[in-house]
C-alpha positions as CSV (number, residue, x, y, z in Angstrom):
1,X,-50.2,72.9,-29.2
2,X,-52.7,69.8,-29.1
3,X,-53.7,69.4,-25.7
4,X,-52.8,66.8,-23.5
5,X,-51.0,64.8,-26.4
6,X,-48.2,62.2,-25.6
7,X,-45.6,61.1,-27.9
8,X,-43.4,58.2,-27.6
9,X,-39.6,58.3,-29.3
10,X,-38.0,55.2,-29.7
11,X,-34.0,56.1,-30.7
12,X,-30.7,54.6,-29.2
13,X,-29.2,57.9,-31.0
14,X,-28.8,60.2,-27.5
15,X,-28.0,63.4,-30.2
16,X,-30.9,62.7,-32.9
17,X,-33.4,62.0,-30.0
18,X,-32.9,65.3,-27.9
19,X,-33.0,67.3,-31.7
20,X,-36.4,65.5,-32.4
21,X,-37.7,65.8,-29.1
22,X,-37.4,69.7,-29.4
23,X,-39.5,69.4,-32.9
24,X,-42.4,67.1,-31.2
25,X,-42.5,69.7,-28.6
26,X,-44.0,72.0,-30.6
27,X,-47.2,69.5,-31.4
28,X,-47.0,67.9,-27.6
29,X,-47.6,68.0,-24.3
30,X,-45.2,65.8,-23.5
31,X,-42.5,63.5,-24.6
32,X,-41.4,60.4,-23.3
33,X,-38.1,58.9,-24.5
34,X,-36.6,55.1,-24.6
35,X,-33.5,53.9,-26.0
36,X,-34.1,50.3,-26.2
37,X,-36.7,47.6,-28.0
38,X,-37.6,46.4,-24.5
39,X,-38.1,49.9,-22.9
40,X,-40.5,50.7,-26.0
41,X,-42.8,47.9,-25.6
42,X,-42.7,48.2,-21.7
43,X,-43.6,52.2,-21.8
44,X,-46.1,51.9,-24.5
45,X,-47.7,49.2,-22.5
46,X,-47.9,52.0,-19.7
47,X,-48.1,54.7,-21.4
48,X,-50.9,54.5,-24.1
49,X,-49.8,57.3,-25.4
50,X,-51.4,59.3,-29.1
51,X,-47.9,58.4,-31.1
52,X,-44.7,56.5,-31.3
53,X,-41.7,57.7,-33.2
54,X,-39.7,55.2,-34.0
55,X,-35.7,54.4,-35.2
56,X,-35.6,51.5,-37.6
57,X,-32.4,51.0,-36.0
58,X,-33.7,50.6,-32.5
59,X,-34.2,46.6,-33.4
60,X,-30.8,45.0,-32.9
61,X,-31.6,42.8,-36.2
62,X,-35.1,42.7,-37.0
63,X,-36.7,46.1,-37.6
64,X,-39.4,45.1,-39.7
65,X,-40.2,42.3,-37.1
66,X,-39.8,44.6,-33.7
67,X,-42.6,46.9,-36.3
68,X,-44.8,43.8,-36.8
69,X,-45.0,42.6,-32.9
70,X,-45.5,46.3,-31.9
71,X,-48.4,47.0,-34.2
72,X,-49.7,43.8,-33.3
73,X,-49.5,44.6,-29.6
74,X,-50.6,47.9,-29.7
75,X,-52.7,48.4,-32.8
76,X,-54.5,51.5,-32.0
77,X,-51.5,53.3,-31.6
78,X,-50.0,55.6,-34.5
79,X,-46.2,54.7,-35.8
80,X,-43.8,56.9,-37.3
81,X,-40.4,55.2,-38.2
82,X,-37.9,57.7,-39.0
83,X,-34.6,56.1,-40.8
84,X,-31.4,57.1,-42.9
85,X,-32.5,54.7,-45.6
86,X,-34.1,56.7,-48.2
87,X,-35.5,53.7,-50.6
88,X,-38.8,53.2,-51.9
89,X,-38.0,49.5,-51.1
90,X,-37.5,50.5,-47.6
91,X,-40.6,52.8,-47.1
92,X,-43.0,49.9,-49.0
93,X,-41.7,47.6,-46.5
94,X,-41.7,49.8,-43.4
95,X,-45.4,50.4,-44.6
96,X,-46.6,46.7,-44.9
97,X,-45.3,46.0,-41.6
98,X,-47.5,48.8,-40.0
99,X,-45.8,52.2,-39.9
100,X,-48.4,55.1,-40.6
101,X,-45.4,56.7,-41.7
102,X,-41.6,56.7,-42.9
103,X,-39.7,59.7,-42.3
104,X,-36.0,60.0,-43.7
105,X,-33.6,61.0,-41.3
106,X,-32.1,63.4,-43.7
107,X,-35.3,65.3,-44.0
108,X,-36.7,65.2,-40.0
109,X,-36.4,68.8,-39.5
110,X,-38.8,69.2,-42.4
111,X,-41.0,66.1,-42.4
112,X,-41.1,64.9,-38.7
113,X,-44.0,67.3,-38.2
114,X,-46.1,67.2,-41.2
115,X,-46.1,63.2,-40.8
116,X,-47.0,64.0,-37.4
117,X,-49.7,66.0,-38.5
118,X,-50.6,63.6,-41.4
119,X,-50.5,60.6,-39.0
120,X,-53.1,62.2,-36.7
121,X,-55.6,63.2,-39.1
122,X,-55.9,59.0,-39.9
123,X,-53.4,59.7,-43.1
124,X,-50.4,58.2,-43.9
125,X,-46.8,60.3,-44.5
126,X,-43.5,59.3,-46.7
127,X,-40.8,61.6,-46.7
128,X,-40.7,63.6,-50.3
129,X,-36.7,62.7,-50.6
130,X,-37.5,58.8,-50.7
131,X,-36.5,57.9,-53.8
């Protein structure tokens, strides 16, 4: 385990979020969660923490622009946004708004991690199944 690492996760999804948050145990110290697009930007704002996972669905209507105004508020700080769209279209997109990495929900239990890992190292991650 890294030490003293914080991870953000941004999900409305109660289920998904407590699955995930059992995987980025494993790489963290310690885990904070939010549910909301206002609770995000308020806890990274506190928190400073090493990385924020991140539900494109979080954004009641704009995902890529909640993406854009986080980045742009918190540039240091690394982005993984996970989602059940599995599109190259999507991922480009997800990308040139600021994510380090796009993780297909389908595919978390297997690429969560390694895009964590990628994501660290100053690399970016897209899920293999994005197609």
């Amino acid at each position: 385990m890294a030490s003293n690492r914080c991870v953000l996760l941004a999900d409305s999804h109660h289920g998904l979020s407590e699955g995930v948050r059992r995987l980025l145990a494993t790489l963290f110290d310690a885990i904070v969660m939010v549910a909301d697009e206002v609770s995000l930007f308020e806890t990274a704002n506190r928190l400073q923490s090493d990385l924020v996972v991140v539900d494109l669905t979080l954004a009641r209507g704009d995902a890529l622009g909640l993406l854009r105004r986080f980045r742009s508020r918190f540039p240091d700080m690394k982005v993984i946004v996970v989602s059940n769209y599995d599109s190259v279209s999507v991922s480009h997109s997800v990308l040139a708004a600021g994510a380090h990495a796009f993780v297909v929900k389908s595919a978390i239990a297997t690429d969560l991690l390694a895009a964590a890992d990628n994501v660290l190292a100053g690399k970016s991650y897209v899920s293999p199944r994005v197609v």
